[in-house]
BALOBA-1460 file (C-alpha; in Angstrom, 3 decimals):
// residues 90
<rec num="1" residu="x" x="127.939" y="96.438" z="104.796"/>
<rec num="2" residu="x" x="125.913" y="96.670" z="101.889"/>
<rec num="3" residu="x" x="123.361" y="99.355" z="101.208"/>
<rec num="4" residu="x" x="119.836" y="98.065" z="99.559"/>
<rec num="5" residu="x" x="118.707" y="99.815" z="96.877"/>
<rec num="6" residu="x" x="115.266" y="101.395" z="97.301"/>
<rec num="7" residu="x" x="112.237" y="102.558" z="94.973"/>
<rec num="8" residu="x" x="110.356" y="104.824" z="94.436"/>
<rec num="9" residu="x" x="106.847" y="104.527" z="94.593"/>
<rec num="10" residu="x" x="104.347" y="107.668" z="93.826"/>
<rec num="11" residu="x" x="100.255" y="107.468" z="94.383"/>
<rec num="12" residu="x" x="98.119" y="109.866" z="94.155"/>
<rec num="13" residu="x" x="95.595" y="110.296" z="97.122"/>
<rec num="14" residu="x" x="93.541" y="113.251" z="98.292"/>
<rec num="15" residu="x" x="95.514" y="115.380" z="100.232"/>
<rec num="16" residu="x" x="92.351" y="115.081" z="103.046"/>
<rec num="17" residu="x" x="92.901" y="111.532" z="103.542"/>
<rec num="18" residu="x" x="96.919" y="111.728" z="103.346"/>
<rec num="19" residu="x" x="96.596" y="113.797" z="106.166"/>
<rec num="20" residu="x" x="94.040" y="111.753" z="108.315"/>
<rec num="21" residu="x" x="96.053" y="108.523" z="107.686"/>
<rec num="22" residu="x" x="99.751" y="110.059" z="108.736"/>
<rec num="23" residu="x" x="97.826" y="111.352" z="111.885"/>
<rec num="24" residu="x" x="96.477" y="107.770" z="112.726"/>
<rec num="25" residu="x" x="100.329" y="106.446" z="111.344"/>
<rec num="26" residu="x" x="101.973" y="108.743" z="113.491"/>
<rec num="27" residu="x" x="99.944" y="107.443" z="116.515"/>
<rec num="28" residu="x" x="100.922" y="104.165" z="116.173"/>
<rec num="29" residu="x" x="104.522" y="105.271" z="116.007"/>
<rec num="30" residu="x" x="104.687" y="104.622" z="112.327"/>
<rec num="31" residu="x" x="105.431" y="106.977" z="109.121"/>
<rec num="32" residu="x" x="103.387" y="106.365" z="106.200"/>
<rec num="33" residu="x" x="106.145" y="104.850" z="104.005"/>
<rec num="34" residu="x" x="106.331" y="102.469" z="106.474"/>
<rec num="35" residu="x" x="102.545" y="101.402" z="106.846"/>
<rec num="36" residu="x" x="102.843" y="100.946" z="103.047"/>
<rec num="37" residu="x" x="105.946" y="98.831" z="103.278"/>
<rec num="38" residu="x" x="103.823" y="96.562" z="105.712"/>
<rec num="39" residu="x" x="100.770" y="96.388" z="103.851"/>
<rec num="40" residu="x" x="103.016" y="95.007" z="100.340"/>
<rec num="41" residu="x" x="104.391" y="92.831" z="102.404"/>
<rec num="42" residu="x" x="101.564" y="91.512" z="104.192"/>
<rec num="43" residu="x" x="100.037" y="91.307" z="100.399"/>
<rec num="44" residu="x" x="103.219" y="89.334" z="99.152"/>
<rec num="45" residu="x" x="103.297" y="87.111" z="101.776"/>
<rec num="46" residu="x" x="99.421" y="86.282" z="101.959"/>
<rec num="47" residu="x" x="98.967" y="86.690" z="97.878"/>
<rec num="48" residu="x" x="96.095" y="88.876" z="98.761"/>
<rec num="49" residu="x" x="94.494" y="91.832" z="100.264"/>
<rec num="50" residu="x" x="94.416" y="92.121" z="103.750"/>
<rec num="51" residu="x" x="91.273" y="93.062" z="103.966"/>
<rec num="52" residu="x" x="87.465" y="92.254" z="101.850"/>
<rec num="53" residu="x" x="87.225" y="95.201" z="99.566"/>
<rec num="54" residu="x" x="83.727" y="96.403" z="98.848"/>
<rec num="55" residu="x" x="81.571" y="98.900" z="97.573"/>
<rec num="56" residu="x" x="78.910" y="100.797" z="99.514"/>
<rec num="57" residu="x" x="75.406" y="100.399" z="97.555"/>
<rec num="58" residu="x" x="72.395" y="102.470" z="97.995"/>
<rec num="59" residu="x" x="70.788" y="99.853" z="99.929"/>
<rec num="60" residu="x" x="74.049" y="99.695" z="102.056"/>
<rec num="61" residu="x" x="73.887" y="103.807" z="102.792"/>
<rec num="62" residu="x" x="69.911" y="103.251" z="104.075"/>
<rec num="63" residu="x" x="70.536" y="100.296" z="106.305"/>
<rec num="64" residu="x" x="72.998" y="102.789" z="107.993"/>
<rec num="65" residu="x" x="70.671" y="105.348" z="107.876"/>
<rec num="66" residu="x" x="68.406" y="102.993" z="109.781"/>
<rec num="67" residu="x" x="71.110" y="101.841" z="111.903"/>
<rec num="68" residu="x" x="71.929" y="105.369" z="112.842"/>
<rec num="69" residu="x" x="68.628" y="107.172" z="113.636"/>
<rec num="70" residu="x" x="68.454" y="108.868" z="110.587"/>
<rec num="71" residu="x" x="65.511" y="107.697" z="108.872"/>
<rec num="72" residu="x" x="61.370" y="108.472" z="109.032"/>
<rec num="73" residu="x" x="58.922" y="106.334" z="110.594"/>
<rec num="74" residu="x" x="55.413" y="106.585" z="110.273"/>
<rec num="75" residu="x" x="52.556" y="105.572" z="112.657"/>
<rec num="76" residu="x" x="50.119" y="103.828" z="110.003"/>
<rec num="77" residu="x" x="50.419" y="102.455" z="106.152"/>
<rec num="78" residu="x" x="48.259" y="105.509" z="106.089"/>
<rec num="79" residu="x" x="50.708" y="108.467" z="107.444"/>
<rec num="80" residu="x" x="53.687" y="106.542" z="105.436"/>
<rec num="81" residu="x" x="51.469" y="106.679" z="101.943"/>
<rec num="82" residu="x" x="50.364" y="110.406" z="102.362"/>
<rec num="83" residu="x" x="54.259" y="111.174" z="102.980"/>
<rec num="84" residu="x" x="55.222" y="109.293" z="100.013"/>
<rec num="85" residu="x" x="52.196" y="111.029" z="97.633"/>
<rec num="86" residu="x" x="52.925" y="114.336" z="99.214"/>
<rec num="87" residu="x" x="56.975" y="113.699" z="98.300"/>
<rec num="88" residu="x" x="55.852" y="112.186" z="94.619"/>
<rec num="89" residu="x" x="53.086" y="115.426" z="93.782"/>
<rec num="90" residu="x" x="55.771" y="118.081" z="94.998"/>
């Protein structure tokens, strides 16, 4: 029987999310060098990412804040413009 030679492979992540993604690892009954292992080999065999990276905007972080609750509304143009003055002359 022969014994395949492994390497070594070193990143550096916050310890925070190290820690959140070997508890969500560990609940699927996996260790974290082995989620890695499957993710380079899902990007070998599919030559790319297995997911759509992207990048959160400004405009994406308000239509959240929309989406969530966490933004003003006003009654009128009126109540909306005197908020924004007030916010501009303070």
């Amino acid at each position: 029987m022969t014994t395949m030679k492994k390497a070594n492979l070193n990143v550096k992540i916050d310890p925070q999310l190290k820690a959140e993604a070997e508890e969500i690892f560990g609940d699927m009954g996996l260790t974290t060098t082995a989620a890695v292992n499957m993710f380079i080999k899902r990007v070998i065999d599919d030559r790319e990412l297995p997911f759509k990276p992207r990048v959160t905007n400004s405009l994406d972080k308000a239509l959240d804040d929309i989406e969530e609750g966490r933004s003003e509304t006003f009654d009128t143009v009126e109540d909306w413009k005197a908020a924004v003055n007030k916010y501009v002359h303070n």
